[in-house]
ZADO-332814 format. One line per 4 residues: number of its first residue (from 1); for each residue x, y, z of N, C-alpha, C. Coordinates in Angstrom, 2 decimals. Atoms other than C-alpha are relative to their C-alpha. Layout:
BEGIN
NUM> X:Y:Z:X:Y:Z:X:Y:Z  ...
This chain:
BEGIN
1> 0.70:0.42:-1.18:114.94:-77.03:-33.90:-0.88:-1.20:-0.28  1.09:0.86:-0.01:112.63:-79.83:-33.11:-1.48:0.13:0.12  1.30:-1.24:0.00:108.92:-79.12:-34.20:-0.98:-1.60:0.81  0.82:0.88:-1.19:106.68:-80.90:-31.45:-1.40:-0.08:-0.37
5> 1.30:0.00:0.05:103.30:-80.16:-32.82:-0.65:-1.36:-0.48  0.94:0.80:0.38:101.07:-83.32:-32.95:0.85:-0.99:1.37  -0.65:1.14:-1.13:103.61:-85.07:-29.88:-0.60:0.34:1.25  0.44:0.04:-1.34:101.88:-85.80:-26.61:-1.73:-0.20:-0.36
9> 1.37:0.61:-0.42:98.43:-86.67:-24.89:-0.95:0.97:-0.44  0.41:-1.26:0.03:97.11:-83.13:-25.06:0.65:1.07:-0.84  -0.17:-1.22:0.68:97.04:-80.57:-27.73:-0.72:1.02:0.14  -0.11:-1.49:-0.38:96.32:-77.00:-27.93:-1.69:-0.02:0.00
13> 2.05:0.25:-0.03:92.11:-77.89:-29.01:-0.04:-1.14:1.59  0.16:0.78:-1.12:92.26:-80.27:-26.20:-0.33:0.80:1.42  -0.68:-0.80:-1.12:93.51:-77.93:-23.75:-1.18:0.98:-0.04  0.87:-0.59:-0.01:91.19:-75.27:-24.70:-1.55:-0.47:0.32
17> 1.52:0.26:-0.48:88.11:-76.95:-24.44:-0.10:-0.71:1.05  -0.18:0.26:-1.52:89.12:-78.41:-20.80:0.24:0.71:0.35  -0.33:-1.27:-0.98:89.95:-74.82:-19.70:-1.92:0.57:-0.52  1.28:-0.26:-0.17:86.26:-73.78:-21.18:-0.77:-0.84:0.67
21> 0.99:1.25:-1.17:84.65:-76.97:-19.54:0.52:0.67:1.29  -0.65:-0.26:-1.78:86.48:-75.90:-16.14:-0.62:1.17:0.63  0.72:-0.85:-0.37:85.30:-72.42:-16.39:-1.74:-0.35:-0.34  1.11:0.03:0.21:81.62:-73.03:-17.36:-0.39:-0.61:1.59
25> 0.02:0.82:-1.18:81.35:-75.69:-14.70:0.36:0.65:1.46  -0.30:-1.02:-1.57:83.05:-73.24:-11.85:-1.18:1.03:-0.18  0.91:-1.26:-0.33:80.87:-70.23:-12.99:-1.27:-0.56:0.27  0.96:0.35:-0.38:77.92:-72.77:-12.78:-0.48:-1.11:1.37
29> 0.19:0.15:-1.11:78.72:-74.30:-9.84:-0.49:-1.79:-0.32  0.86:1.02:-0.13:77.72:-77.73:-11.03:1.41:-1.26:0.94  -0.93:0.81:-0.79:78.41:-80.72:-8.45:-0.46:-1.05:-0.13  0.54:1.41:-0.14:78.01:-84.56:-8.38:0.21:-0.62:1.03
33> -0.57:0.86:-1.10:78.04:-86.50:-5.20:0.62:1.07:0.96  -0.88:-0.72:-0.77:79.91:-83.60:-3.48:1.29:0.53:-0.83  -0.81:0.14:1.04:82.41:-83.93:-6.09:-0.36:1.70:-0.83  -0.07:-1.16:1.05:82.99:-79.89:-8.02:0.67:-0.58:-1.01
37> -0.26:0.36:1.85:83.16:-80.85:-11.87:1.06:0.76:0.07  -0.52:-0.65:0.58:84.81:-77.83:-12.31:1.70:-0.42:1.07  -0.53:0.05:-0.56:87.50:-78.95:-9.73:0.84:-1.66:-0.70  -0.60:1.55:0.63:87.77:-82.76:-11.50:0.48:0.49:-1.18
41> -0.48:-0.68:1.54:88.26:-80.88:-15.14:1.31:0.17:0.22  -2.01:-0.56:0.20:91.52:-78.96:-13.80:0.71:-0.97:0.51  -0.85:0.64:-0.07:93.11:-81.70:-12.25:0.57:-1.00:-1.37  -0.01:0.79:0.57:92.44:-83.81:-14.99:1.07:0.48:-1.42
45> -0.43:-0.78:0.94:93.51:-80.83:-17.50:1.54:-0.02:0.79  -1.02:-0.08:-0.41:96.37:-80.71:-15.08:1.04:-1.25:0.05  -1.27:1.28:0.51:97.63:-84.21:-15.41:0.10:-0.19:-1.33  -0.56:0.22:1.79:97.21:-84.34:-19.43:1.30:1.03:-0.46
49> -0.85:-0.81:0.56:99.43:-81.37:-19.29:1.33:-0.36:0.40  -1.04:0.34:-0.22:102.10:-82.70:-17.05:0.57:-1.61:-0.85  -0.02:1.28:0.41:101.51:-86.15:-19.43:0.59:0.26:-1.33  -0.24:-0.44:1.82:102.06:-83.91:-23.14:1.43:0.50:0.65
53> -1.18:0.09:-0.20:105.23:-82.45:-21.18:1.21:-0.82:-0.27  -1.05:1.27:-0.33:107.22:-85.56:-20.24:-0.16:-0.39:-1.56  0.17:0.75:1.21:105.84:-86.90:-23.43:1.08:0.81:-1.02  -0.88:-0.99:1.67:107.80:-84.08:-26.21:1.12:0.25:0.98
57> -1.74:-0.29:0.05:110.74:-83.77:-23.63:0.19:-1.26:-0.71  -0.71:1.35:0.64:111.33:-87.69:-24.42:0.05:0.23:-1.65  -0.38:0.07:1.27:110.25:-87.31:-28.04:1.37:1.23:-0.64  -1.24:-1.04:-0.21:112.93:-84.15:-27.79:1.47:-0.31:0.12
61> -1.32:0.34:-0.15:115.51:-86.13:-26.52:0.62:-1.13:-1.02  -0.80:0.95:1.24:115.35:-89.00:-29.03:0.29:0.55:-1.35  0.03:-0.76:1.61:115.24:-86.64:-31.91:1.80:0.32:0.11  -1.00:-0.76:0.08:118.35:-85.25:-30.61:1.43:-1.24:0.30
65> -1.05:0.51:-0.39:120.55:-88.44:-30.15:0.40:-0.66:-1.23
């Protein structure tokens, strides 16, 4: 198999400490401008994740040609 660990935007410490920022920030409710932190974290956590995806299929597919 192809070993992926260290390919893409977002790794596994990354990830974790934008899912604890997300919860801290929701259980504390903090807001800027109107703006919920804890609401900018997960999207943000949510596009690095769809960004480390795309990223290790490609490195996935060139491994394999």
């Amino acid at each position: 198999g192809v070993k992926v660990e260290g390919v893409g935007i977002a790794e596994r410490a990354e990830r974790v400490l934008l899912l604890i920022l997300a919860a801290v920030t929701y259980t504390l409710n903090f807001k800027v401008e109107r703006i919920e932190i804890g609401d900018a974290v997960s999207y943000v956590l949510l596009l690095l994740t769809i960004i480390t995806v795309i990223q290790r299929f490609i490195y996935i597919k060139r491994c394999l040609m």
